[in-house]
C-alpha positions as CSV (number, residue, x, y, z in Angstrom):
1,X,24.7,8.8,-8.6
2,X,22.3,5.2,-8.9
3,X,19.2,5.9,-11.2
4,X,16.0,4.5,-9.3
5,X,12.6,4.0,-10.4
6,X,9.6,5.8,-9.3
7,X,8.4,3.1,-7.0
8,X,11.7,3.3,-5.4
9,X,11.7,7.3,-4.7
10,X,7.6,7.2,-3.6
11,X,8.5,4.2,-1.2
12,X,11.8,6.2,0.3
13,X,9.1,9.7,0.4
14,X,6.4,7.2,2.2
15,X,9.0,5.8,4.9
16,X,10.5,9.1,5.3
17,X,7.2,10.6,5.7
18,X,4.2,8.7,6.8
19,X,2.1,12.0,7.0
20,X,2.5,12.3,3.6
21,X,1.9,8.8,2.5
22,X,-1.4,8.8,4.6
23,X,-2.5,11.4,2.8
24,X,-1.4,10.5,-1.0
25,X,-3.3,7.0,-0.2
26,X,-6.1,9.5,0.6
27,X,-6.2,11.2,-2.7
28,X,-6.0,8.1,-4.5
29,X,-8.6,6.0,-3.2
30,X,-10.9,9.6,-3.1
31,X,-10.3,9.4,-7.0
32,X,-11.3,5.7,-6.9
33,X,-8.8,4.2,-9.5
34,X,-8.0,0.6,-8.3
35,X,-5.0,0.1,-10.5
36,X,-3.6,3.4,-8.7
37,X,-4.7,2.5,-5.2
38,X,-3.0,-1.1,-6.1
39,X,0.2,0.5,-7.0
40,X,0.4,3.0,-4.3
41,X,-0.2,0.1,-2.1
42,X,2.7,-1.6,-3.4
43,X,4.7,1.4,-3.2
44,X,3.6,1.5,0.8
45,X,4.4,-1.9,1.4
46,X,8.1,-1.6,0.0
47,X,8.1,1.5,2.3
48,X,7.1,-0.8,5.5
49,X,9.7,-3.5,5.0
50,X,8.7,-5.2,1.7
51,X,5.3,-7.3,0.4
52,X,7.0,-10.5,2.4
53,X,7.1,-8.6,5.5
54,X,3.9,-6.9,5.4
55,X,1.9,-10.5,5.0
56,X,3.9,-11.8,7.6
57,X,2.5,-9.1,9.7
58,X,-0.9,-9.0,7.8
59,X,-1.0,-12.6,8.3
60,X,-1.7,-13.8,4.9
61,X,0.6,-15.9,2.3
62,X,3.4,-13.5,0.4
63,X,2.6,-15.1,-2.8
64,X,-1.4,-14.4,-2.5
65,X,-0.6,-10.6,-1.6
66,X,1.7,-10.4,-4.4
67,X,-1.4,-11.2,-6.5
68,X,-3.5,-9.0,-4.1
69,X,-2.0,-6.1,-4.9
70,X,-1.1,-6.9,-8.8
71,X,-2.0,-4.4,-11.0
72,X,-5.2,-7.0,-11.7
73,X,-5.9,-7.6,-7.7
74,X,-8.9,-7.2,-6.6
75,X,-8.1,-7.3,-2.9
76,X,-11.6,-8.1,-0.2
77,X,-11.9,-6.4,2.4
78,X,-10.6,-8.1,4.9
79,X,-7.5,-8.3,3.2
80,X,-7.2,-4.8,2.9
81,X,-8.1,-3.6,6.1
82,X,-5.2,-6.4,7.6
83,X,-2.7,-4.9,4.8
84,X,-3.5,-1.5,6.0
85,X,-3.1,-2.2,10.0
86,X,0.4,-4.4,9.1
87,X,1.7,-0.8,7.8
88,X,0.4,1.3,11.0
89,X,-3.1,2.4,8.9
90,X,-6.6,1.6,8.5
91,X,-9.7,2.2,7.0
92,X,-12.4,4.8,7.9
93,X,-15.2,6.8,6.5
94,X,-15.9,10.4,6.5
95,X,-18.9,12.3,5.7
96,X,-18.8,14.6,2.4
């Protein structure tokens, strides 16, 4: 039996269950840690056909969402929100 990392496993629970993917990137942005929200990102976009795919989709340059979503991105908006639809999501608010 392979070893594979943890990005690997949350990428193969995220593409075997985007119910539950929706709802961990949920919890981490409530918690508002960008460095997780980056990572779970990442995670997501492996999970949706890899970071080159996702831009493609998305629209922007592979190497700048590499970057983006770095542990030191700082994606805008707009780049987030075209992320988010390449992988079947988007943004909303809710009141509390």
């Amino acid at each position: 039996m392979k070893d594979r990392s943890h990005n690997e496993a949350m990428a193969e629970l995220f593409r075997d269950d985007p119910a539950f993917a929706v709802d961990y990137l949920n919890s981490v942005i409530e918690e508002g840690d960008q460095a997780d929200l980056l990572m779970a990102l990442r995670q997501l976009a492996v999970a949706s056909g890899g970071i080159s795919s996702v831009a493609e989709r998305a629209h922007l340059n592979p190497t700048q969402l590499y970057r983006t979503l770095s542990p030191d991105g700082n994606p805008e908006l707009r780049s987030l929100s075209a992320v988010l639809k390449a992988m079947g999501m988007r943004l909303s608010v809710q009141s509390i």
